[in-house]
C-alpha positions in Angstrom: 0.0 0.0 0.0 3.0 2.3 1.0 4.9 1.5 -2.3 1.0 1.9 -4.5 1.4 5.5 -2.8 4.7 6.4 -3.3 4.2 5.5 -6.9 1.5 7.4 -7.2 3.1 10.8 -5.8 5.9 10.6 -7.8 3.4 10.2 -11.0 1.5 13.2 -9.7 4.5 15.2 -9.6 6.3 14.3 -12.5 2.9 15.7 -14.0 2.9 19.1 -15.6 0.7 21.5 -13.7 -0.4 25.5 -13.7 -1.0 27.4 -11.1 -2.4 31.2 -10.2 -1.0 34.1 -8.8 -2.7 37.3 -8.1 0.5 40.2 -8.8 0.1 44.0 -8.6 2.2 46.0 -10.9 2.2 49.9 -10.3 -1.4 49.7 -9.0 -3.2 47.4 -11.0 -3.6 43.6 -10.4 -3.0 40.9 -12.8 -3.5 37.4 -12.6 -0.4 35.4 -13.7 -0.7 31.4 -14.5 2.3 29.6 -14.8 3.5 25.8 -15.9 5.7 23.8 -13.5 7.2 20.1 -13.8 9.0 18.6 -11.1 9.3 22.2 -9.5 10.8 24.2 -11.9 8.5 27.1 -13.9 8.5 26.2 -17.7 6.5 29.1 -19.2 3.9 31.6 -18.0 1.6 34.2 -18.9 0.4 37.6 -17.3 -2.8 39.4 -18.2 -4.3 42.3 -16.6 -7.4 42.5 -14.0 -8.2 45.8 -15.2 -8.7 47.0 -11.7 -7.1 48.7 -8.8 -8.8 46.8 -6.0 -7.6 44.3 -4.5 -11.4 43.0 -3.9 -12.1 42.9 -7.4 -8.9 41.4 -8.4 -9.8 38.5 -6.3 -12.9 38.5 -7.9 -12.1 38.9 -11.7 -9.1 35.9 -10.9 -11.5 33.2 -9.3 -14.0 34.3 -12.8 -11.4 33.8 -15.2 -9.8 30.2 -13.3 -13.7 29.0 -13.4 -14.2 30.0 -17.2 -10.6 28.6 -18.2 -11.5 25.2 -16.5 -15.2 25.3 -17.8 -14.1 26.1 -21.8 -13.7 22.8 -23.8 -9.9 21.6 -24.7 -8.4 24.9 -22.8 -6.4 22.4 -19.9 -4.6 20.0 -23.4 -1.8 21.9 -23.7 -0.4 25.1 -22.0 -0.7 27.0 -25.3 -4.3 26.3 -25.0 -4.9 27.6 -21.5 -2.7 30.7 -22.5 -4.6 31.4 -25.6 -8.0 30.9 -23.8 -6.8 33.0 -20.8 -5.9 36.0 -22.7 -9.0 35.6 -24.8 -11.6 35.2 -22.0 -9.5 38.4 -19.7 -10.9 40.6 -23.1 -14.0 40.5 -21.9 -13.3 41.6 -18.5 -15.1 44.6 -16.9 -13.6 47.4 -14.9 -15.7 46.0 -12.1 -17.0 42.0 -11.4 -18.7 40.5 -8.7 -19.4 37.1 -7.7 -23.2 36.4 -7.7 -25.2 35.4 -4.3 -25.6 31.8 -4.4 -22.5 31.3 -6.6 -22.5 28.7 -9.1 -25.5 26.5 -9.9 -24.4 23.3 -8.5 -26.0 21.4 -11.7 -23.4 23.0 -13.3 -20.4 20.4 -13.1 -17.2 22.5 -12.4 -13.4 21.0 -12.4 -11.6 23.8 -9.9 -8.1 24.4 -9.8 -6.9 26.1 -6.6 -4.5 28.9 -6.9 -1.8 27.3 -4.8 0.8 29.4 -4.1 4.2 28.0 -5.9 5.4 26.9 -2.4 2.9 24.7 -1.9 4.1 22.7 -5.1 7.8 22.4 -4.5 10.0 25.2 -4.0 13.1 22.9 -2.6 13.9 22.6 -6.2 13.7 26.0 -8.0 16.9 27.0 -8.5 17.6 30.7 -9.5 18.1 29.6 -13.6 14.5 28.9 -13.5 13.3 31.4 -11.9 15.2 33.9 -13.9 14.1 32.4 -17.1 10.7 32.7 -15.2 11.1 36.5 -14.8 12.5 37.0 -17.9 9.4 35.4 -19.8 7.4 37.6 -17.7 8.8 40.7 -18.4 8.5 39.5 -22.0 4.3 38.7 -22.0 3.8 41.9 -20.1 6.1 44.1 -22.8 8.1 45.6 -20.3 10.6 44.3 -22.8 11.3 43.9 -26.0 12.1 41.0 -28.3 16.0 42.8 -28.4 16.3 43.3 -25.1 14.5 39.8 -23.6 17.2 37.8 -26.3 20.1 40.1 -24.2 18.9 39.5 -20.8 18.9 35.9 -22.0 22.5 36.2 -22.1 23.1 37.4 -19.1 21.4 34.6 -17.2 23.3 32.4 -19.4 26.3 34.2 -17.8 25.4 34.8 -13.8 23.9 31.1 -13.9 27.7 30.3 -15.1 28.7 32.2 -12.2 26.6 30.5 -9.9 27.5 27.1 -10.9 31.3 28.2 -10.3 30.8 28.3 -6.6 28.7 25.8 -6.5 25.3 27.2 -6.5 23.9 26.0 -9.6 21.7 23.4 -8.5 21.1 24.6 -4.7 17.2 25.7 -4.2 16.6 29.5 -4.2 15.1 29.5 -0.5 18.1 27.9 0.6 20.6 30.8 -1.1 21.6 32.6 1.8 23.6 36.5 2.1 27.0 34.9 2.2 26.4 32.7 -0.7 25.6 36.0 -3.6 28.9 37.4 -1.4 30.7 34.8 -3.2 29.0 34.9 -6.5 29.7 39.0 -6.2 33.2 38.1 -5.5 33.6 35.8 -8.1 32.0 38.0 -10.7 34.5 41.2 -9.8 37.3 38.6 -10.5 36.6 38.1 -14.1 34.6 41.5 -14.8 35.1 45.3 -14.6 32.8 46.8 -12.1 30.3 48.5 -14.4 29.5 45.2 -15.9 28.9 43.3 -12.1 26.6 46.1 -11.1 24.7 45.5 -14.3 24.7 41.3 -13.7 23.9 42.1 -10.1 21.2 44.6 -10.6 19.9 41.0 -12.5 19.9 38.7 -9.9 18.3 41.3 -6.9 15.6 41.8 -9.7 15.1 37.8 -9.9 14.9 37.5 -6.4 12.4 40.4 -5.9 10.2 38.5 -8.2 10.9 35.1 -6.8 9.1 37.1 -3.7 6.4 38.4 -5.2 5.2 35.1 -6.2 5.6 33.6 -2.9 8.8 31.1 -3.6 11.0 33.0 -1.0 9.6 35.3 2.1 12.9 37.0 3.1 15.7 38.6 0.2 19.2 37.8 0.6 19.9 40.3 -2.5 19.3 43.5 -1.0 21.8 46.1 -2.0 24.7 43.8 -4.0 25.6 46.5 -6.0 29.3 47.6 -5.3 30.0 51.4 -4.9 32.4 52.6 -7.5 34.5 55.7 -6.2 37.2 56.1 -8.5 36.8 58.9 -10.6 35.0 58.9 -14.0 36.7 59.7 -17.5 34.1 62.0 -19.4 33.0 60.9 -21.9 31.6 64.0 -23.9 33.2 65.6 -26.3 33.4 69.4 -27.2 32.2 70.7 -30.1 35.8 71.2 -31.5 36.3 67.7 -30.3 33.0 66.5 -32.7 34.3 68.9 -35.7 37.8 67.6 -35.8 36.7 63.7 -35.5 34.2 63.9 -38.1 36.1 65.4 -40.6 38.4 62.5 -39.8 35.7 60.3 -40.6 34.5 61.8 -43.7 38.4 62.0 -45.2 39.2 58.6 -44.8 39.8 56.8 -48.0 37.7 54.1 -48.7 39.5 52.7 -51.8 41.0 50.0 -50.0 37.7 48.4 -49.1 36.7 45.0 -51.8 33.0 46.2 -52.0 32.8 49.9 -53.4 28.8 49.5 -53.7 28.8 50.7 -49.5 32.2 52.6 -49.1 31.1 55.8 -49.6 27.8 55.7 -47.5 30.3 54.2 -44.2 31.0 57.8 -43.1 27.3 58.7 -43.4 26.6 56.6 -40.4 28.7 58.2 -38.3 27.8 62.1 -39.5 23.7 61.1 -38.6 25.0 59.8 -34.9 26.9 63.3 -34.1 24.0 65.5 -35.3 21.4 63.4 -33.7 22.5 61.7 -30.8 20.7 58.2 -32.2 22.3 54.7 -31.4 24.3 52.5 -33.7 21.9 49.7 -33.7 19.2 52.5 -34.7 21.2 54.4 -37.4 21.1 51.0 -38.9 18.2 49.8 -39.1 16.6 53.1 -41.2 15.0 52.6 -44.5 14.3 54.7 -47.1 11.0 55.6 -45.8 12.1 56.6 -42.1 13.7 59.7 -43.6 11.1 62.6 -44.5 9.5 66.0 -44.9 7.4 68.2 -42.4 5.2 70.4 -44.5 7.6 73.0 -43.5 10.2 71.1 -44.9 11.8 70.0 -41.8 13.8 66.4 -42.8 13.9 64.5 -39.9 15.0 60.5 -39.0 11.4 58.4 -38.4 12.7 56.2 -35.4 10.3 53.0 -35.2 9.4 49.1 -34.8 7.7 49.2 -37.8 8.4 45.8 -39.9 10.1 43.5 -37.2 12.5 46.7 -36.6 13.7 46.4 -33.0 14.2 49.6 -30.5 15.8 49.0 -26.8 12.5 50.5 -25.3 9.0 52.1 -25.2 10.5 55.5 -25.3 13.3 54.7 -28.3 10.5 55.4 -30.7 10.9 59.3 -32.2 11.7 61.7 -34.6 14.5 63.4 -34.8 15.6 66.5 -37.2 18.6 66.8 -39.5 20.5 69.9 -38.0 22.0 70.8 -41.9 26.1 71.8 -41.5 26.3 70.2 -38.3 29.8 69.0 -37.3 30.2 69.2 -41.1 27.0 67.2 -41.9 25.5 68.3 -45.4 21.9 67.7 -45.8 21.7 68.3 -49.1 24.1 66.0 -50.2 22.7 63.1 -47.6 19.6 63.4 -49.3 21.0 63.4 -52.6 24.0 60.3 -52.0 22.0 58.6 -49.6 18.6 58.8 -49.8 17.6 59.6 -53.2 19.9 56.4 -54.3 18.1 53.9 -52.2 15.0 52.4 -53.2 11.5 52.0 -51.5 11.7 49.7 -48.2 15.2 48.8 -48.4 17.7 50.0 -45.5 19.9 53.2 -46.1 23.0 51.4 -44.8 22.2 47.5 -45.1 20.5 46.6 -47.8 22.2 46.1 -51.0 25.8 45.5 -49.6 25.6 48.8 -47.6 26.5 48.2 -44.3 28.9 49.7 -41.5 29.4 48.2 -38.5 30.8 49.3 -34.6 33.7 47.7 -35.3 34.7 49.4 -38.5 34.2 52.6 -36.7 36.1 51.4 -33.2 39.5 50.7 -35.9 38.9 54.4 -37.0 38.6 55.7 -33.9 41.9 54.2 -32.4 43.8 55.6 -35.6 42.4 58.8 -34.9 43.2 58.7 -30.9 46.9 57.4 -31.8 48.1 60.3 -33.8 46.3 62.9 -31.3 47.4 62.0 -27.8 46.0 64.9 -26.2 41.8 63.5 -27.5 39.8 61.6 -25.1 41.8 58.1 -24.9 38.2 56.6 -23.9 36.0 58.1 -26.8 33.7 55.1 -28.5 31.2 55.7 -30.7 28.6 55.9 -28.7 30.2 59.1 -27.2 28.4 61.0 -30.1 25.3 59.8 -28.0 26.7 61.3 -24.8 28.1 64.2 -26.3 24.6 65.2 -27.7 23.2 64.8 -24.4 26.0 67.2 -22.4 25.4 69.7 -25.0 21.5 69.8 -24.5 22.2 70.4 -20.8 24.6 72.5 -21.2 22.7 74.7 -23.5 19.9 74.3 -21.5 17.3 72.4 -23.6 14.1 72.2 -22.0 13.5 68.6 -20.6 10.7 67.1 -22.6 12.8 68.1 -26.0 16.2 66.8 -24.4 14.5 63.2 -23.8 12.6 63.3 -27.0 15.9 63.6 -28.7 17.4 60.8 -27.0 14.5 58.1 -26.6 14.6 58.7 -22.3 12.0 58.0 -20.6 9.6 61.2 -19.5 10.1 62.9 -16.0 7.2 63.5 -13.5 7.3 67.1 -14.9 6.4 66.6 -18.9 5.6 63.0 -18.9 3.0 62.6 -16.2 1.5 66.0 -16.0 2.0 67.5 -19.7 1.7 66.3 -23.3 4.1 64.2 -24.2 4.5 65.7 -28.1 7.1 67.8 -29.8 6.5 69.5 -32.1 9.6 68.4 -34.7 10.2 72.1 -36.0 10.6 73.9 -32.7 13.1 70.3 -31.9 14.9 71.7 -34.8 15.4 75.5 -33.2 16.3 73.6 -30.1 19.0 71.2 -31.8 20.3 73.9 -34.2 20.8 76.2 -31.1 22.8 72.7 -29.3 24.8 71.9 -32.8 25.7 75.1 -33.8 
């Protein structure tokens, strides 16, 4: 009889199963269902209550579990349930209640409990699951994008190496105590520079916070990780006489040597469009044809978007940007007329039809440039140009909402939360041309 039951415990938990979690983000509720096997999270999905009561949350949860159990062929799969789920939350109201009398018992009803994931079997979730957990959340609720959940997949791959290196890879999160992240901290500043252990540790008190929040730990070991840096910073910014002499260093260099001469001459374009704008590599690449155009009052400007499986690092990356003409030597006339005007309809301006210029093209022209003038910033990178632009609008005292407009920042309190959030792209011009010139 013993053995019969022991049999038939491991069967049940070598069974896939979901379960429910009521989260509040900001101050709305959501209800969160997730797939474990044998203890470890395997994929989940988040859709919103559409309330700020805690009451209704409750509600709305326990009226979506009984509709998810009740709906033909939605427990098959967990594709099914997820597709139902986010089907059936649609129809929610800001506001549902549970009827006096609740459900007519000749109404035949298979429950599912939401049972916290501690009652299931946290002795064996280890942080790489629950950081693959969190990151798939922060996917399904678009907190990030495709680009930046494919990154953060990376660095799990690298702080679970870490953790595995002292001997943490397979020991249960509620059993990781203070003293063991003090050894994966110490291990991590052995084999990286300190900006890049903040970042990893940042990481893993953001995995731990969520591992709280959905009940698999009660206390949080990672609690301020992050390692005070005081040695003083190099600046990174460049003056405009700095900008002026290192584009026209760009936009002399001979291309001649280079096999394919269909791109050479639009390389030095790339890096002209990042000084007068301030824009990222990875977005200076990825324009097309169509993302450069016209105001009515003729204003050119750079269309920064997701449109067509285009990826941007955030919410707030999406913007337009002008084109300061004669800025740090950048010639709009002739952009248009070399660059734009010679690429066709939906193709890229610097990757389609062999045009292409990557970081590290630009990193072996830098280091030429910073080894015959000793006296220029030694730690200049490309994406200087991107922190240049932003020391010059505070230095020429932009107003804030155009400043992080420019850049793709996130609003303040002040513009963001209280204020419309548009510019208007010819006043941005006055702005930039008054910053550029």
């Amino acid at each position: 009889m013993k053995e019969s039951l022991k049999e038939s415990l491991k069967k049940s938990l070598n069974q896939e199963r979901i379960y429910f979690t009521v989260i509040q983000k900001g101050r709305t509720y959501y209800l969160r269902m997730l797939s474990i096997l044998k203890g470890k999270p395997l994929a989940s999905v988040t859709v919103s209550l559409r309330t700020k009561s805690a009451i209704t949350a409750k509600a709305n949860s326990e009226l979506l579990k009984d509709k998810l159990v009740t709906t033909s062929g939605a427990l098959d799969t967990f594709d099914n349930a997820r597709y139902v789920l986010r089907n059936i939350a649609k129809t929610l109201n800001s506001y549902v209640g549970i009827p006096i009398g609740g459900i007519p018992q000749s109404q035949e009803i298979i429950h599912i409990e939401p049972i916290p994931i501690e009652v299931a079997d946290t002795q064996s979730v280890t942080f790489s699951a629950m950081a693959h957990s969190y990151a798939d959340e922060r996917l399904e609720s678009m907190a990030w994008t495709q680009d930046t959940y494919a990154c953060r997949l990376s660095d799990i791959k690298t702080v679970t190496s870490i953790f595995s290196n002292v001997g943490l890879g397979d020991k249960p999160l509620s059993m990781i105590t203070r003293s063991d992240l003090m050894m994966v901290r110490s291990e991590f500043l052995s084999q990286h520079k300190l900006s890049t252990v903040n970042i990893k540790l940042s990481l893993i008190a953001s995995v731990f916070k969520f591992a709280i929040m959905n009940g698999v730990i009660s206390n949080n070991p990672a609690m301020k990780l992050a390692v005070v840096d005081r040695t003083p910073k190099d600046d990174k910014g460049l003056s405009k006489v700095e900008l002026a002499s290192i584009t026209d260093f760009i936009k002399n260099q001979k291309t001649s040597h280079i096999r394919n001469q269909d791109y050479a001459p639009f390389l030095k374009w790339v890096f002209l469009v990042a000084a007068v704008t301030g824009a990222r590599h990875g977005e200076i690449q990825q324009l097309r044809r169509e993302d450069i155009q016209q105001t009515e009052s003729g204003t050119w400007f750079i269309s920064i978007n997701d449109n067509d499986g285009k990826q941007l690092k955030n919410q707030y990356s999406k913007r337009c940007i002008p084109l300061v003409d004669s800025g740090y030597g950048f010639d709009l006339k002739v952009f248009i007329r070399e660059v734009v005007d010679t690429c066709s309809d939906g193709s890229y301006l610097f990757r389609s039809n062999n045009r292409t210029a990557s970081r590290s093209y630009f990193t072996r022209l830098l280091t030429k440039y910073k080894k015959q003038h000793r006296e220029f910033s030694q730690v200049m990178t490309f994406h200087s140009l991107r922190h240049s632009m932003s020391w010059h609008c505070l230095n020429s005292k932009m107003p804030e909402s155009f400043a992080k407009k420019l850049l793709g920042h996130s609003e303040g309190i002040t513009y963001g939360r209280y204020a419309s959030a548009g510019v208007d792209i010819d006043l941005m011009k006055e702005e930039l041309s008054r910053v550029i010139k």
